[in-house]
N, CA, C and O atoms as a Tripos MOL2 file, in Angstrom:
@<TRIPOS>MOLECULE
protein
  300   299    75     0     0
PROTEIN
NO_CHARGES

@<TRIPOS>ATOM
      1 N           5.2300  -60.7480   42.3170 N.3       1 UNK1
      2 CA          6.6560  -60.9270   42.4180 C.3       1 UNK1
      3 C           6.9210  -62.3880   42.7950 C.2       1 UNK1
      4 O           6.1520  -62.8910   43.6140 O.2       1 UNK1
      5 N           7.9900  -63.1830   42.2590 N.am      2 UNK2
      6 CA          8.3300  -64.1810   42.2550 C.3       2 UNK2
      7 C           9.5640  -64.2020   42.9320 C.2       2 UNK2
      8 O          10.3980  -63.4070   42.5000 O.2       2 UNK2
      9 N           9.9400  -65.0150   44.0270 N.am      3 UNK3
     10 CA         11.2040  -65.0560   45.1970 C.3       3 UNK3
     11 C          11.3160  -66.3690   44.8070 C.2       3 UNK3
     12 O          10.3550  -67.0960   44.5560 O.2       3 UNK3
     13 N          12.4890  -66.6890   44.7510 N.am      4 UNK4
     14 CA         13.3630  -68.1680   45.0020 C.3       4 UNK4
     15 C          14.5510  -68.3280   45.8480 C.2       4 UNK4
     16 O          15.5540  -67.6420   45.6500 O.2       4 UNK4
     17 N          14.4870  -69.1530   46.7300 N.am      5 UNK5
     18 CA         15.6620  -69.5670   47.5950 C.3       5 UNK5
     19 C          16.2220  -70.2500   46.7250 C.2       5 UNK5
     20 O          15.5170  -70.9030   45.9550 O.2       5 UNK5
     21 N          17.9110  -70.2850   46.5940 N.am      6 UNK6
     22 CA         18.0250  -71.7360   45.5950 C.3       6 UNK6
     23 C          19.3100  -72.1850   46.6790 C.2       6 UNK6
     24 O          20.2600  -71.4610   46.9780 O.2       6 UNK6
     25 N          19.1080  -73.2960   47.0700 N.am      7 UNK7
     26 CA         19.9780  -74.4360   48.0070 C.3       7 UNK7
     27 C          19.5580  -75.5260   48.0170 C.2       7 UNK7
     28 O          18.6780  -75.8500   47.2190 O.2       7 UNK7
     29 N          20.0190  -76.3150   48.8360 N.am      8 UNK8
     30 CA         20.0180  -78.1410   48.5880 C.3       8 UNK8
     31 C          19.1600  -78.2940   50.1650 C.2       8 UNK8
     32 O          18.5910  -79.3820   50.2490 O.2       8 UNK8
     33 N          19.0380  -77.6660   51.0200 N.am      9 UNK9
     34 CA         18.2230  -77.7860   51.7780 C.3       9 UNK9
     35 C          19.1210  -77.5650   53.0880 C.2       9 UNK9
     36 O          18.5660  -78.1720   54.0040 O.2       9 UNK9
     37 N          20.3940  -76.8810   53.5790 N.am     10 UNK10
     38 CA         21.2300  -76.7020   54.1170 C.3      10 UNK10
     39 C          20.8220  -76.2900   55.3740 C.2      10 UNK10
     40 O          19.6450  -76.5780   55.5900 O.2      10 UNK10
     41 N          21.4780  -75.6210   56.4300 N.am     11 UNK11
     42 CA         20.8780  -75.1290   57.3210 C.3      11 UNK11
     43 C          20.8860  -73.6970   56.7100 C.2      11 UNK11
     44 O          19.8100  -73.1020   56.7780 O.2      11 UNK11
     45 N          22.1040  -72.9410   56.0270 N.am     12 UNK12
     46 CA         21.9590  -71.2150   55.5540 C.3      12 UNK12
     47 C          20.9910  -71.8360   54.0970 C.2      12 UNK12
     48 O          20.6130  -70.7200   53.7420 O.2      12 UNK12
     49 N          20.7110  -72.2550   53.6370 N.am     13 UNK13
     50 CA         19.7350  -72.1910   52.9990 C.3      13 UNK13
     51 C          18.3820  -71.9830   53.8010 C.2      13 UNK13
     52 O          17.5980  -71.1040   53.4440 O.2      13 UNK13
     53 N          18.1330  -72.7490   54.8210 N.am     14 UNK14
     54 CA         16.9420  -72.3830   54.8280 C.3      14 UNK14
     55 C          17.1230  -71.5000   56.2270 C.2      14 UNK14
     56 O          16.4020  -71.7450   57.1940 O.2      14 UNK14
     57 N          17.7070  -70.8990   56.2510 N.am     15 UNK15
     58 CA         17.8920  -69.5220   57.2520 C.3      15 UNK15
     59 C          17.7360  -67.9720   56.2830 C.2      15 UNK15
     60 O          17.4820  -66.8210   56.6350 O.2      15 UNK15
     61 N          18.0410  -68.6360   54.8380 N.am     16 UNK16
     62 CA         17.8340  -67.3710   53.9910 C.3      16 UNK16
     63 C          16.2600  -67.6440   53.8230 C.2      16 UNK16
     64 O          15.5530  -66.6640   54.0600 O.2      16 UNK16
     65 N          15.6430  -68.7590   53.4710 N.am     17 UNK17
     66 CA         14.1300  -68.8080   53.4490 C.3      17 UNK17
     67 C          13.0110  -67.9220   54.2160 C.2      17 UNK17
     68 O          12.0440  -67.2700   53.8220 O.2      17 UNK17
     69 N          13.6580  -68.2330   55.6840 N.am     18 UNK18
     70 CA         13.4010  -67.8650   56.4880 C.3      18 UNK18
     71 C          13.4250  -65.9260   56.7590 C.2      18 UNK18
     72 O          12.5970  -65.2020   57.3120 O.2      18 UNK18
     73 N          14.4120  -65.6840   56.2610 N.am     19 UNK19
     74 CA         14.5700  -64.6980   56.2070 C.3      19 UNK19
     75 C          14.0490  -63.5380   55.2720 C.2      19 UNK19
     76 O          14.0270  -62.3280   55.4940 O.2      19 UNK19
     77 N          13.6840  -64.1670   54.2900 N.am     20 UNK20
     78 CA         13.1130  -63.7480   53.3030 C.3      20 UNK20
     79 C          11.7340  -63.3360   53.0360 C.2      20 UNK20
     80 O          11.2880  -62.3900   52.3880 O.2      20 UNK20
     81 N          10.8990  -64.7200   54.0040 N.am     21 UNK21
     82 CA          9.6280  -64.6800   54.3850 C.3      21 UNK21
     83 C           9.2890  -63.6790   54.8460 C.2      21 UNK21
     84 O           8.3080  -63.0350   54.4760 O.2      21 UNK21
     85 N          10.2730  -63.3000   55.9950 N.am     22 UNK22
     86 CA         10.1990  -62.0560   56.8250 C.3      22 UNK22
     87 C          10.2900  -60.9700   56.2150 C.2      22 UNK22
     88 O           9.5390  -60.0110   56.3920 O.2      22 UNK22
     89 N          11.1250  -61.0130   55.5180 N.am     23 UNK23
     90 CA         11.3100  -59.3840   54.8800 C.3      23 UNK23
     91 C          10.2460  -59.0380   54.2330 C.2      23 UNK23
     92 O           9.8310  -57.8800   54.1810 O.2      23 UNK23
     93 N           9.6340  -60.1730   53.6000 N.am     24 UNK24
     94 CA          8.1200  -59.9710   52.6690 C.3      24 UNK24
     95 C           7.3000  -59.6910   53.1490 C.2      24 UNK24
     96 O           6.5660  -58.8020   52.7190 O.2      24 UNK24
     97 N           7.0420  -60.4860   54.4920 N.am     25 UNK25
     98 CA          6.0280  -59.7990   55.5510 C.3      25 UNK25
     99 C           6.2360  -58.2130   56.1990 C.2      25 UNK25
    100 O           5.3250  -57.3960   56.3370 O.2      25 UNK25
    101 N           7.0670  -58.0910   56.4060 N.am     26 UNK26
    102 CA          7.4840  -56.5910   57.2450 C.3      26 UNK26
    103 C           7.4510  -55.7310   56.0230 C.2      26 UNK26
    104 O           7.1180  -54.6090   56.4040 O.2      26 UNK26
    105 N           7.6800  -55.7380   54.4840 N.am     27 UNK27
    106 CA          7.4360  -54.7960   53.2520 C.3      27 UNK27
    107 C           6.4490  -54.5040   52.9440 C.2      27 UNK27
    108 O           6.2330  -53.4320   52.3790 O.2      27 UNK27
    109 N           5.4600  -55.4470   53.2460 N.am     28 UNK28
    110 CA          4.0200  -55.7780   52.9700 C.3      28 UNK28
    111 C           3.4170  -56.1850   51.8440 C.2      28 UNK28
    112 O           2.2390  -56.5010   51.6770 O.2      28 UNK28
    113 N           4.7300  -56.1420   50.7200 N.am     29 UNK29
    114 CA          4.7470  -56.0850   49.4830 C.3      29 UNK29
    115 C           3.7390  -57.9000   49.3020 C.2      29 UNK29
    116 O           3.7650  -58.6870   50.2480 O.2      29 UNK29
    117 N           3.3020  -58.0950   48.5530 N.am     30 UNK30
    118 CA          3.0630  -59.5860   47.7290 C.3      30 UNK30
    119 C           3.6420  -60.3750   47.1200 C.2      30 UNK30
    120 O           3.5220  -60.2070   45.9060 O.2      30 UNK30
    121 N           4.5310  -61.5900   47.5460 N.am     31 UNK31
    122 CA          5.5160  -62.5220   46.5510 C.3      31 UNK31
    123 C           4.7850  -63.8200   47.0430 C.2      31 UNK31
    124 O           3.9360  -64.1890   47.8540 O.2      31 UNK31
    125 N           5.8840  -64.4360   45.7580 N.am     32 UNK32
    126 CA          5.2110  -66.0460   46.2820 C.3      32 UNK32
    127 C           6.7780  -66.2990   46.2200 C.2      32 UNK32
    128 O           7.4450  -66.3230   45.1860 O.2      32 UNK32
    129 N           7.3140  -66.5120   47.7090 N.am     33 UNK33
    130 CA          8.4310  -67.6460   48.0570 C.3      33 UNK33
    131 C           8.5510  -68.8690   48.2200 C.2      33 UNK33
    132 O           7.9650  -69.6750   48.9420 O.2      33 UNK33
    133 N           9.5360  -68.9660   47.3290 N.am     34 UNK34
    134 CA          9.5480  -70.7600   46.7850 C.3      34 UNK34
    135 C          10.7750  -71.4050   46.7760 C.2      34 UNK34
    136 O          11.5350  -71.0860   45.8620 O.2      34 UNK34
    137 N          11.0920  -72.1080   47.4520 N.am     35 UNK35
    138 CA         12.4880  -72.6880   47.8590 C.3      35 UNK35
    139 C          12.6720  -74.1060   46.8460 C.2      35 UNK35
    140 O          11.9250  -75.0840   46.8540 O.2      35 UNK35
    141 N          13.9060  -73.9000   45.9750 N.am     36 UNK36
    142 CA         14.5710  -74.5940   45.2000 C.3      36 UNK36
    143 C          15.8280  -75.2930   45.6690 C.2      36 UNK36
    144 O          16.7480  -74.8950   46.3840 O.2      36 UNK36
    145 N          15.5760  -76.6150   44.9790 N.am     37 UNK37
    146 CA         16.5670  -77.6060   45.4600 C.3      37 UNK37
    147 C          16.8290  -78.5760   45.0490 C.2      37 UNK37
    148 O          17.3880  -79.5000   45.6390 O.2      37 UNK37
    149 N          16.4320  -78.5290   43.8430 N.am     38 UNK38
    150 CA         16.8160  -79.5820   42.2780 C.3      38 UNK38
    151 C          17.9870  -78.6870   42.2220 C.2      38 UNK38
    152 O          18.0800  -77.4980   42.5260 O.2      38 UNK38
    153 N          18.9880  -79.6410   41.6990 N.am     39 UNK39
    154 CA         20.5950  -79.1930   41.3110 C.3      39 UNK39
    155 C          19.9410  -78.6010   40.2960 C.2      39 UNK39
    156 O          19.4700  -77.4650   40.3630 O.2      39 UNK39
    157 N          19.8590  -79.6650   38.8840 N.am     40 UNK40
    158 CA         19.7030  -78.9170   37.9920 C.3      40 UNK40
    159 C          19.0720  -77.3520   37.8360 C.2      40 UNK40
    160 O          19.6950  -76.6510   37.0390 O.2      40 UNK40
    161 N          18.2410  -76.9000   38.3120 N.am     41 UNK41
    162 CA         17.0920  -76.1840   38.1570 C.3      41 UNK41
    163 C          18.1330  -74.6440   38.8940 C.2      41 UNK41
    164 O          18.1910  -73.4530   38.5860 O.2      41 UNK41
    165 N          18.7830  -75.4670   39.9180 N.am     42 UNK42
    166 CA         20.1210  -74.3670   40.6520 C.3      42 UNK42
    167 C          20.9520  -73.5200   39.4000 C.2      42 UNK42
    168 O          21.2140  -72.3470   39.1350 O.2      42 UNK42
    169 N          21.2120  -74.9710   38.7650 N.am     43 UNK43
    170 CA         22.5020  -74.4740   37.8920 C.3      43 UNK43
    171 C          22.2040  -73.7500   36.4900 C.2      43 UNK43
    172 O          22.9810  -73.3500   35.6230 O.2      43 UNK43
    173 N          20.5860  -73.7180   36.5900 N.am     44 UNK44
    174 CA         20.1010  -72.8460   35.3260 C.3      44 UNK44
    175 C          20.3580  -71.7540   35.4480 C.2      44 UNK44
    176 O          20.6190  -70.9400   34.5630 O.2      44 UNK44
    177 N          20.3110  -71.6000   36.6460 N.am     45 UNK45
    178 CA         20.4900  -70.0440   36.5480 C.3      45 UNK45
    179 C          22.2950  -69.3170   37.2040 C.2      45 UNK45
    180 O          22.6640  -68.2930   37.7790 O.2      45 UNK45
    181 N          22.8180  -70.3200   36.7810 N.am     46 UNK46
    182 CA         24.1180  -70.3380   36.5190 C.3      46 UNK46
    183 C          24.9370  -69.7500   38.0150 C.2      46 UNK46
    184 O          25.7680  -68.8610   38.2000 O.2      46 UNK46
    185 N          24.1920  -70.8030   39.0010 N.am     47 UNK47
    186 CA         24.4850  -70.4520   40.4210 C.3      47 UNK47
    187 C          25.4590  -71.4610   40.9960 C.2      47 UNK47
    188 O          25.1120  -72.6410   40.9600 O.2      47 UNK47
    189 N          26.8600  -71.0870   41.6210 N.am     48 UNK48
    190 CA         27.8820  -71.9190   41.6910 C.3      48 UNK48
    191 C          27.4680  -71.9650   43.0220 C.2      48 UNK48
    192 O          27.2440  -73.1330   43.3400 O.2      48 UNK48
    193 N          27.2740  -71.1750   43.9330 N.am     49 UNK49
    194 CA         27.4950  -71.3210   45.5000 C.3      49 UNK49
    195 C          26.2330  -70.4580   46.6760 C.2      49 UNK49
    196 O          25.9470  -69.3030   46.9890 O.2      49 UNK49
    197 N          25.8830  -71.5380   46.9390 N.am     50 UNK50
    198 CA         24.1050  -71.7110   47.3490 C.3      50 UNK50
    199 C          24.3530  -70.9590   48.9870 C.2      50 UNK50
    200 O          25.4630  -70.9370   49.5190 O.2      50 UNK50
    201 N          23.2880  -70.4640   49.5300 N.am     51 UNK51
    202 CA         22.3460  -69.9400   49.3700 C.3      51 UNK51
    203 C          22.2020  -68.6860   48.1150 C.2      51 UNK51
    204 O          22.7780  -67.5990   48.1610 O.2      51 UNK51
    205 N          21.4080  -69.0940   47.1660 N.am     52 UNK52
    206 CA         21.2380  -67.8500   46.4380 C.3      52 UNK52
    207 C          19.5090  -67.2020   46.2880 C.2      52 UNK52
    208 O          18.5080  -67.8430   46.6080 O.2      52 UNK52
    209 N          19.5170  -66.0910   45.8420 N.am     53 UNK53
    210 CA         18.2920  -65.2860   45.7460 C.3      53 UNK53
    211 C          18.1150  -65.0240   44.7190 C.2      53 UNK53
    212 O          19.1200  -64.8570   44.0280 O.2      53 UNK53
    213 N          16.8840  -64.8660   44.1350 N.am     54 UNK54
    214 CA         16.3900  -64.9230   42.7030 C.3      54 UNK54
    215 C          15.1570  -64.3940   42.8750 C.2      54 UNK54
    216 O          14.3040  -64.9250   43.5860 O.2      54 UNK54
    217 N          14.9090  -62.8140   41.9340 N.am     55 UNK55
    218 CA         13.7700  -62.2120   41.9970 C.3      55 UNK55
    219 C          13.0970  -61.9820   40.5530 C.2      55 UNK55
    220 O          13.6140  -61.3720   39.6170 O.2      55 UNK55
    221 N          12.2520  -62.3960   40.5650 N.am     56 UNK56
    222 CA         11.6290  -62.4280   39.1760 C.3      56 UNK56
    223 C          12.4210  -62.6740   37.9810 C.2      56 UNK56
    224 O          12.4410  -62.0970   36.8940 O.2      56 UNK56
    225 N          13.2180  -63.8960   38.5430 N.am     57 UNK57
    226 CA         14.2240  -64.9780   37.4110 C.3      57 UNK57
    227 C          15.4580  -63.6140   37.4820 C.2      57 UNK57
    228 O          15.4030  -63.0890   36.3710 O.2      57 UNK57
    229 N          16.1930  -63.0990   38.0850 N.am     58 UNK58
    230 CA         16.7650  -62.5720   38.3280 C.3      58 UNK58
    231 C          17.9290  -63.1040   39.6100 C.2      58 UNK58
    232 O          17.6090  -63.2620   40.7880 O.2      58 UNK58
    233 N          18.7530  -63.2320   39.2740 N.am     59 UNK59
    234 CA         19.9310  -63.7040   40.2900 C.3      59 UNK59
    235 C          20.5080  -62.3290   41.4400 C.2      59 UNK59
    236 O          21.4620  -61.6700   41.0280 O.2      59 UNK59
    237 N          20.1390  -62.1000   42.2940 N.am     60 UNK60
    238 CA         20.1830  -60.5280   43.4580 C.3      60 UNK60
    239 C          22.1490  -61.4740   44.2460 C.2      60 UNK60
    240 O          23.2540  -60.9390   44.3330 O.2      60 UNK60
    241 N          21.8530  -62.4790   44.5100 N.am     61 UNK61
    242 CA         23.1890  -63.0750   45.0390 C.3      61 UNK61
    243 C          22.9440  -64.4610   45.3770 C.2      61 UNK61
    244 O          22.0120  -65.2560   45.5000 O.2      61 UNK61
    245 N          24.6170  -64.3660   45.5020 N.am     62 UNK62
    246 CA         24.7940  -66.2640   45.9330 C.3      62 UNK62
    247 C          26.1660  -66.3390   46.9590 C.2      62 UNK62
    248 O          27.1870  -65.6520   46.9100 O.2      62 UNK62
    249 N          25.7610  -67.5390   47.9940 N.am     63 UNK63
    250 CA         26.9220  -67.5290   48.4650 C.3      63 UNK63
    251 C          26.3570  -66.8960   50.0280 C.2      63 UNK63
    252 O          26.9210  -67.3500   51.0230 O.2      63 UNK63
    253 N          25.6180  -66.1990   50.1590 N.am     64 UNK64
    254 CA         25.6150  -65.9930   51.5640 C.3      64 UNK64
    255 C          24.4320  -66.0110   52.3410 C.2      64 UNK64
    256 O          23.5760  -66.5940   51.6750 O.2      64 UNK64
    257 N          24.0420  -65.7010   53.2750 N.am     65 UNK65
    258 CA         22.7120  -65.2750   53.5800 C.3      65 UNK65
    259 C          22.4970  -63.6780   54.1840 C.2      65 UNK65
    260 O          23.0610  -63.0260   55.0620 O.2      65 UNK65
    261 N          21.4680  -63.4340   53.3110 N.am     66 UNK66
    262 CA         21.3280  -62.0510   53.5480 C.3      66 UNK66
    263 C          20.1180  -61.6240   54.4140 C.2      66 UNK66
    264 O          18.9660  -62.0410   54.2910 O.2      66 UNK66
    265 N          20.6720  -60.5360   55.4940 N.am     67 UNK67
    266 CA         19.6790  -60.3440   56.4360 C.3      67 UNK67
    267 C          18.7350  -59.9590   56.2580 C.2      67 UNK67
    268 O          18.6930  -59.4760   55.1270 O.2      67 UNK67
    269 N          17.1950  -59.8190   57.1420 N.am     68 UNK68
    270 CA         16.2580  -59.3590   56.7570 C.3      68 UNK68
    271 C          16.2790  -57.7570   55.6140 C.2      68 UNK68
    272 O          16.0830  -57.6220   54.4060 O.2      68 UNK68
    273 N          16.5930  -56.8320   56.6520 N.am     69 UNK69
    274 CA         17.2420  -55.7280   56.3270 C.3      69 UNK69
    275 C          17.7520  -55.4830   54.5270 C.2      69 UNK69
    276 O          17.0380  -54.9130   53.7020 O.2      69 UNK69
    277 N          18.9160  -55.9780   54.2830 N.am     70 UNK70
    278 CA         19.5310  -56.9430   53.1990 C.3      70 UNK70
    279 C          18.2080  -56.6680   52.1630 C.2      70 UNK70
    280 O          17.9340  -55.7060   51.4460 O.2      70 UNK70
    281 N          17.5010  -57.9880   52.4250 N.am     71 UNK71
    282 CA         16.3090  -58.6320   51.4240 C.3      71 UNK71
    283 C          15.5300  -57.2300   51.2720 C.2      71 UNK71
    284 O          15.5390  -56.7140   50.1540 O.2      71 UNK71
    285 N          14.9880  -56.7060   52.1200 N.am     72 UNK72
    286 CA         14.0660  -55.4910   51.7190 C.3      72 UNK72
    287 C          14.6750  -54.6740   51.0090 C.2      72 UNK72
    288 O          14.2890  -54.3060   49.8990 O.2      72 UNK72
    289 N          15.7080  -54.2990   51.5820 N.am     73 UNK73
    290 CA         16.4280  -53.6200   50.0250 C.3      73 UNK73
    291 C          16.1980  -54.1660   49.0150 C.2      73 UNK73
    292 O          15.7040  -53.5620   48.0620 O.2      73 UNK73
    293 N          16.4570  -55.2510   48.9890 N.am     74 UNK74
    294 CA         16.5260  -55.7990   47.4080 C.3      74 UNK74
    295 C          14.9590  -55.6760   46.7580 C.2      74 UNK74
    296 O          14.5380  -55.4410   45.6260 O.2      74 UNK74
    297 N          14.3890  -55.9260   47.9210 N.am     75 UNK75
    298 CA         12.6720  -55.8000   47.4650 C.3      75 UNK75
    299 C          12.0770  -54.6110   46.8150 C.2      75 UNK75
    300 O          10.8800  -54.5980   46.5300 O.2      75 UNK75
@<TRIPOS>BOND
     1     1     2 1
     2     2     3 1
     3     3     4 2
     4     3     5 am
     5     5     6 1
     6     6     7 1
     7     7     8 2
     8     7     9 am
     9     9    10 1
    10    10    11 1
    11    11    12 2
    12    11    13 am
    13    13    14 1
    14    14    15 1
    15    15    16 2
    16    15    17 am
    17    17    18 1
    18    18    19 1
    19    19    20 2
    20    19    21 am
    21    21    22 1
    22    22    23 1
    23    23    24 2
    24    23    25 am
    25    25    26 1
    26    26    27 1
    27    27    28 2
    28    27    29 am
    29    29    30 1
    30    30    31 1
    31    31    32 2
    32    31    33 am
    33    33    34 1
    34    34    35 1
    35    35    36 2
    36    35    37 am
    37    37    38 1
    38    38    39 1
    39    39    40 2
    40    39    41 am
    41    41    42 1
    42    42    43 1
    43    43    44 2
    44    43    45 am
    45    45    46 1
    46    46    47 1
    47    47    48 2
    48    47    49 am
    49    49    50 1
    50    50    51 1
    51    51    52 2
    52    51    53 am
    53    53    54 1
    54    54    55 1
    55    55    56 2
    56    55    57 am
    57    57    58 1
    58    58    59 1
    59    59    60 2
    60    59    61 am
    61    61    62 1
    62    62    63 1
    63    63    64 2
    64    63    65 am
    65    65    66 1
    66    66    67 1
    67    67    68 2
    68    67    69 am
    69    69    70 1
    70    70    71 1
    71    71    72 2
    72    71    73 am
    73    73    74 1
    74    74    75 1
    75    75    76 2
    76    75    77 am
    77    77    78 1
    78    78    79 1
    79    79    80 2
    80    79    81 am
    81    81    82 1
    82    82    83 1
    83    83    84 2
    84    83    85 am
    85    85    86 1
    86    86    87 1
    87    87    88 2
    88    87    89 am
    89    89    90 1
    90    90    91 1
    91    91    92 2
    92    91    93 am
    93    93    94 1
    94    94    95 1
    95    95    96 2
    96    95    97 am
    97    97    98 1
    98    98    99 1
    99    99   100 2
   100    99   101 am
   101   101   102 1
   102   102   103 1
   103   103   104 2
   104   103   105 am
   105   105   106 1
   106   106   107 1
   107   107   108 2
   108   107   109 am
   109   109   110 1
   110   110   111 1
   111   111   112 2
   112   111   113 am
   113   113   114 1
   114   114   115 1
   115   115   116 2
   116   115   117 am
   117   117   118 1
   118   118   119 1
   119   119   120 2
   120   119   121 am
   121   121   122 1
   122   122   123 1
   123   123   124 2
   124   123   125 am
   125   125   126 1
   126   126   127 1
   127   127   128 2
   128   127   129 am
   129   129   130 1
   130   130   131 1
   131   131   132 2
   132   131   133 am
   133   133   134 1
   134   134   135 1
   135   135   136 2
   136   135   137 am
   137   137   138 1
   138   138   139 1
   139   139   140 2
   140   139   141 am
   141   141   142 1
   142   142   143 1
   143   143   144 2
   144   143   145 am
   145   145   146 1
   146   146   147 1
   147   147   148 2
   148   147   149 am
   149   149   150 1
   150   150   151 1
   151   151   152 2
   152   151   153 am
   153   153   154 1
   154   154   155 1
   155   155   156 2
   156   155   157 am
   157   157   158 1
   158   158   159 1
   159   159   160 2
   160   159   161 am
   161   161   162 1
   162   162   163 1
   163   163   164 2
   164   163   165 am
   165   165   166 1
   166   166   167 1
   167   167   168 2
   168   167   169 am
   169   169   170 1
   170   170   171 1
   171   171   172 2
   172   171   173 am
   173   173   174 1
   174   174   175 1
   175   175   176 2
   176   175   177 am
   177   177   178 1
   178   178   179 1
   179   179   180 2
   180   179   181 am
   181   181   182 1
   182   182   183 1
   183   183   184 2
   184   183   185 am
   185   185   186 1
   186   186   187 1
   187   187   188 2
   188   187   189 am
   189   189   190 1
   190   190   191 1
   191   191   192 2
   192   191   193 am
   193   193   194 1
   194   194   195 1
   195   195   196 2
   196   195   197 am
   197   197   198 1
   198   198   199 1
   199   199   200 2
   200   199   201 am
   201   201   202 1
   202   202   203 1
   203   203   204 2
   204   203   205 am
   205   205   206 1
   206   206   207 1
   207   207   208 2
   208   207   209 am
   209   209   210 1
   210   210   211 1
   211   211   212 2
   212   211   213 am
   213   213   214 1
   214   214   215 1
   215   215   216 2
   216   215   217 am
   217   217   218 1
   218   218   219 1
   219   219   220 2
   220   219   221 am
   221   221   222 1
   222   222   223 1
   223   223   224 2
   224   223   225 am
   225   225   226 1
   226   226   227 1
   227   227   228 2
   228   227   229 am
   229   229   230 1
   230   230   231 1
   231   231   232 2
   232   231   233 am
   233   233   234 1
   234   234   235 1
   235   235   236 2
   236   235   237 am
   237   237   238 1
   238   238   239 1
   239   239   240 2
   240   239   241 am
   241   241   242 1
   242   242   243 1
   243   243   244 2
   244   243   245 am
   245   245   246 1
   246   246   247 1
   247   247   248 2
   248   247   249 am
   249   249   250 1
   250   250   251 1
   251   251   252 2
   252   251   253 am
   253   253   254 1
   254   254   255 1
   255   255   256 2
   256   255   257 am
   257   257   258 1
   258   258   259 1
   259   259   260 2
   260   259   261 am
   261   261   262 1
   262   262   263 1
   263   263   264 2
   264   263   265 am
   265   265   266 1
   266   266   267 1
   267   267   268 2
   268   267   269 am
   269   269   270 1
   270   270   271 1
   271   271   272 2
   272   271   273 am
   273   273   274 1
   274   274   275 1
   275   275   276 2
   276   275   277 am
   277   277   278 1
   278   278   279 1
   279   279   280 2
   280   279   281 am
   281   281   282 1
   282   282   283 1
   283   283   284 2
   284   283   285 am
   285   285   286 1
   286   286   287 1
   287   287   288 2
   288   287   289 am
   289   289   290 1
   290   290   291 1
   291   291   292 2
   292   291   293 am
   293   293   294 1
   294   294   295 1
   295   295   296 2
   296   295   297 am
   297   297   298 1
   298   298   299 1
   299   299   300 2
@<TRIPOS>SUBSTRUCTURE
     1 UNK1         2 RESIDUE 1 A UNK
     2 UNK2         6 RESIDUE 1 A UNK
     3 UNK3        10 RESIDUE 1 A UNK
     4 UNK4        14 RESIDUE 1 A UNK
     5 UNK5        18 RESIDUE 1 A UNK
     6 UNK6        22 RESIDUE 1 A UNK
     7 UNK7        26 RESIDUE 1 A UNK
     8 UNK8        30 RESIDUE 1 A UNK
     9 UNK9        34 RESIDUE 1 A UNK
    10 UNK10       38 RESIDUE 1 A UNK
    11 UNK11       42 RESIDUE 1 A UNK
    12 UNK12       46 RESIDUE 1 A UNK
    13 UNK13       50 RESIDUE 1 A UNK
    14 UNK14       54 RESIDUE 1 A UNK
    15 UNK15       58 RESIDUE 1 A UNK
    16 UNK16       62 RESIDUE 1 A UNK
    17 UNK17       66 RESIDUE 1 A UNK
    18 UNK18       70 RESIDUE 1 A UNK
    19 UNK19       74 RESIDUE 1 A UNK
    20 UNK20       78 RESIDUE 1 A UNK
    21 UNK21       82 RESIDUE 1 A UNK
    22 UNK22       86 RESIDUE 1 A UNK
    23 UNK23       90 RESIDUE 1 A UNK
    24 UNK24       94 RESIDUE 1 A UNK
    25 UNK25       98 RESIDUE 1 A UNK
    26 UNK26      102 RESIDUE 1 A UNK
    27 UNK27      106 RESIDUE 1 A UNK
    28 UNK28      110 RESIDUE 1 A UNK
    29 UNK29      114 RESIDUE 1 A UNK
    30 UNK30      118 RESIDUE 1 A UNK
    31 UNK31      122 RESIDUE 1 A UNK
    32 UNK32      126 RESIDUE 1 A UNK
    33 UNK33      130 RESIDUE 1 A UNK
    34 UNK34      134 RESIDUE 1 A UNK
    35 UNK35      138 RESIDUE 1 A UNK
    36 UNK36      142 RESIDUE 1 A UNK
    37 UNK37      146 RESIDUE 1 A UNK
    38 UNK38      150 RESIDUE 1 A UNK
    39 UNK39      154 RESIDUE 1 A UNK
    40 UNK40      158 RESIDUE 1 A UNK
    41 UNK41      162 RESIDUE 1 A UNK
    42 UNK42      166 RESIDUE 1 A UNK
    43 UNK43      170 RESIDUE 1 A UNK
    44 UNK44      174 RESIDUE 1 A UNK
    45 UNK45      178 RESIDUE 1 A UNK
    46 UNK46      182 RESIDUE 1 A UNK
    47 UNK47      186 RESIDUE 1 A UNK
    48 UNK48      190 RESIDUE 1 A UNK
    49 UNK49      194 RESIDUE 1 A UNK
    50 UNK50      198 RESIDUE 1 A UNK
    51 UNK51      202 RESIDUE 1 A UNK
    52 UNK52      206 RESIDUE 1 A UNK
    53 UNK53      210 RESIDUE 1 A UNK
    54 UNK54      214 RESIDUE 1 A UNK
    55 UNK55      218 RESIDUE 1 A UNK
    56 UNK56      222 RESIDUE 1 A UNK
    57 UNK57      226 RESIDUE 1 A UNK
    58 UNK58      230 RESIDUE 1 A UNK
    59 UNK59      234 RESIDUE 1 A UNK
    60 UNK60      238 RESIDUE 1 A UNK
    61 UNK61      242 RESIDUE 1 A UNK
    62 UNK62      246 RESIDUE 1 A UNK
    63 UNK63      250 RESIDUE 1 A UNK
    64 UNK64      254 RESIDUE 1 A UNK
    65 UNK65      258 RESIDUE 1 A UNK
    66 UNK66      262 RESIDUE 1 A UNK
    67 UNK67      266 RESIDUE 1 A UNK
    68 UNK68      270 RESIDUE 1 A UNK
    69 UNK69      274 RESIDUE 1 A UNK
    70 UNK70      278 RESIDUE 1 A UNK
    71 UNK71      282 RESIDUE 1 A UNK
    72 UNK72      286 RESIDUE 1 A UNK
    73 UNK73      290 RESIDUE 1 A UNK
    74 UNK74      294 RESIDUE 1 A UNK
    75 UNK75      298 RESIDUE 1 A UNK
């Protein structure tokens, strides 16, 4: 499984990083989280408003940070 943070390096950007890590650890599941922060590379995936989440090139949300809790769901 492939995770992407996508932000410019913010503080809720990397509070969703952070958060994310965690959720991966506590699922037990296997990803590789990778935090994005080339504009361009943001706006490929047609993301207006950062912190966003992206699971296996899949856009889950944008715009907020989502709690641990949150992320495992999505996992």
């Amino acid at each position: 499984m492939k995770i992407e943070v996508l932000g410019t390096g913010c503080a809720t950007c990397k509070t969703l990083y952070e958060n994310v890590k965690k959720a991966v650890e506590e699922s037990g599941k296997v990803a590789d989280v990778v935090k994005v922060e080339e504009i361009p590379k943001i706006m490929a995936y047609g993301v207006m408003s950062t912190p966003a989440l992206v699971v296996d090139g899949h856009v889950k949300f944008s715009g907020k940070v989502a709690s641990v809790a949150e992320i495992m769901g999505i996992l």
